[in-house]
N, C-alpha and C positions, 0 to 999 in steps of 0.2 A: 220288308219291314214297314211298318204303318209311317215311321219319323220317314222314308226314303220317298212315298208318294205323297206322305204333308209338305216335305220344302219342295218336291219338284211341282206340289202344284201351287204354291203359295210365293213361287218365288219373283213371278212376272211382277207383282204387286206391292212387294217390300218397299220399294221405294216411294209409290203413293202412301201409304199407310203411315208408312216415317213422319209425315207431314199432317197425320189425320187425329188433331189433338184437341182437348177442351182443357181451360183451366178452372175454372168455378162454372159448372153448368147451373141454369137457372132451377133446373128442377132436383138440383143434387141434395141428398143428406146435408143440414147446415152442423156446422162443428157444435158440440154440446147436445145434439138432438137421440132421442132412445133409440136402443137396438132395434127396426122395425121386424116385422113376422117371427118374433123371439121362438114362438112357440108351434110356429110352421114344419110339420116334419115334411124331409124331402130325403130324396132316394140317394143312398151314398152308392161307388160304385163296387160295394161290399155284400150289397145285395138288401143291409140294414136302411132301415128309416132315422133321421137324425133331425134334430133342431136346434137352431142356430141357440138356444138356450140350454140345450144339452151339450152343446160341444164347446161353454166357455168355461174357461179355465179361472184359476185363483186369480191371476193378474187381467184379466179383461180375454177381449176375442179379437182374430184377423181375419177381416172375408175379404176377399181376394176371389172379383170375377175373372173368368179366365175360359178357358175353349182347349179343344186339340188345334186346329189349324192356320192361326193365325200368324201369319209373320214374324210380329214382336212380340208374342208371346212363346215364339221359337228360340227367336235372340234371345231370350229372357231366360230359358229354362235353368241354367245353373245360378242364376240369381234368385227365380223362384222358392227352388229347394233350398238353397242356402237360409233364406229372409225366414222362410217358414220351418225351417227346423230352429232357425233363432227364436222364433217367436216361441214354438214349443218348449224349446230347453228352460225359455226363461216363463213358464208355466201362461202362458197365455194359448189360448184353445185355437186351431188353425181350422179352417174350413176357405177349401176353393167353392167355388159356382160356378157351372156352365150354365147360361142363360139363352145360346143358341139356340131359340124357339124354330126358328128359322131352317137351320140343319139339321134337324134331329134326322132326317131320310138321311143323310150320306154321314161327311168329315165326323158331324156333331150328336150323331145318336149314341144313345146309352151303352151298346157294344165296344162301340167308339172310343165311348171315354172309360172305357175299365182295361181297352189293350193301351192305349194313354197311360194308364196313370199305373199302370205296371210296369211299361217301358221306361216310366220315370221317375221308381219307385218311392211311389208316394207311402208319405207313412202318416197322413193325414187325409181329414174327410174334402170325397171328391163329389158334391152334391150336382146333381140334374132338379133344375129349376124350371118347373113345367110350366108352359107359358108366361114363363119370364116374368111371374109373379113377382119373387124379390126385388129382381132386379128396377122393377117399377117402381117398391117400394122406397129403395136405394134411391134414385135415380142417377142407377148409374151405367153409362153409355159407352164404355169400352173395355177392351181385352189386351194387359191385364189392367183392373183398377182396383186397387184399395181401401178399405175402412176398419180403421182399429180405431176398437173399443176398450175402455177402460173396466176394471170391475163391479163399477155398478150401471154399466150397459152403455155407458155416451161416449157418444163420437168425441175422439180427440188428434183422429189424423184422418187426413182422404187426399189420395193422390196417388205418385209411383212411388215404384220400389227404390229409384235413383232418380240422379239428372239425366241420365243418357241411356237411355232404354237401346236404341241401336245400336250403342258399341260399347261395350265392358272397358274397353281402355281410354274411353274417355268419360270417365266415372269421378263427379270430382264431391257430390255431398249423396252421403248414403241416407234419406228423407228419413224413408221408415225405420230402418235400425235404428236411427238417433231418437223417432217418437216412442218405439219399444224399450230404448236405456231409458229415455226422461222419464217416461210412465213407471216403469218398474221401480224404479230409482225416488218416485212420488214427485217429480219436478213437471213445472210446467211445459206445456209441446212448447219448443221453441218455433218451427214450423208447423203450423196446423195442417196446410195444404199446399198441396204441388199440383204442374199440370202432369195431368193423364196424357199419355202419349200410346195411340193401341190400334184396331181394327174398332167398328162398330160392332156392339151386339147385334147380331139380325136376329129382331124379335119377329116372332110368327104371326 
């Protein structure tokens, strides 16, 4: 199975990567700024073309970079699925990004991420971002990172999915679920930003 040669080969690393975080990068989305390449179609792994402006929903949008191979995007995966079908249920339009420009030959190619996101039954779009376009746009520099947007396309959170991306049991403020209640709810983010804690993108 594809999960049994992504931890055996990602596991010497876990523990650097734990430690490989940004809190406000200088070239990041600032909070309030527009949904960037709104009308970018890029390849879902459904075989369709999709853009980040087709795939937002009545309450705003979640993009959520992300890979097959990454360590903390391993530890993450039941957190993933969970945050993004919350974002769904509460009518907010989900989209992952791969932006491994980098891996497209091995872990990170488009093959790749469609036995990915079957093994983890994705019920949301799993886009391939060809030379890590978006992600430039974005400027955003790890796996997994977040940006949710409101209904009329502005940034109102960027960060992680929690405080403790490598262990679930020490999970003490849920960042994003609480900017998905506030936003749907019309209340202001109480947190706008958290640190990203992930692997680098390897742009090509």
């Amino acid at each position: 199975m594809i999960m049994k040669t992504i931890i055996q080969s990602s596991a010497l690393v876990l523990s650097f990567v734990l430690f490989s975080f940004t809190a406000t990068n200088p070239g990041s989305l600032p909070i309030g700024a527009a949904l960037p390449k709104a009308d970018l179609s890029m390849k879902d792994v459904s075989g369709k073309t999709i853009s980040l402006q087709e795939a937002t929903n009545t309450n705003g949008l979640l993009v959520m970079f992300s890979c097959n191979s990454c360590p903390v995007v391993i530890a993450n995966q039941s957190r993933t699925k969970q945050i993004c079908q919350y974002a769904a249920d509460n009518k907010i339009g989900v989209t992952v990004i791969n932006s491994n420009e980098g891996g497209r030959s091995s872990d990170e190619s488009y093959e790749s991420m469609q036995a990915y996101a079957k093994e983890q039954s994705y019920k949301w779009f799993y886009l391939l971002d060809k030379s890590n376009v978006v992600a430039d746009a974005f400027g955003a520099n790890r796996t997994p990172e977040c940006f949710l947007f409101d209904k009329n396309n502005k940034l109102v959170y960027h960060g992680a999915i929690d405080d403790s991306p490598g262990d679930i049991s020490g999970v003490k403020r849920t960042y994003l679920k609480q900017a998905i209640n506030e936003l749907v709810a019309g209340k202001n983010i109480t947190v706008k930003e958290s640190r990203s804690v992930g692997c680098s993108i390897f742009r090509g």
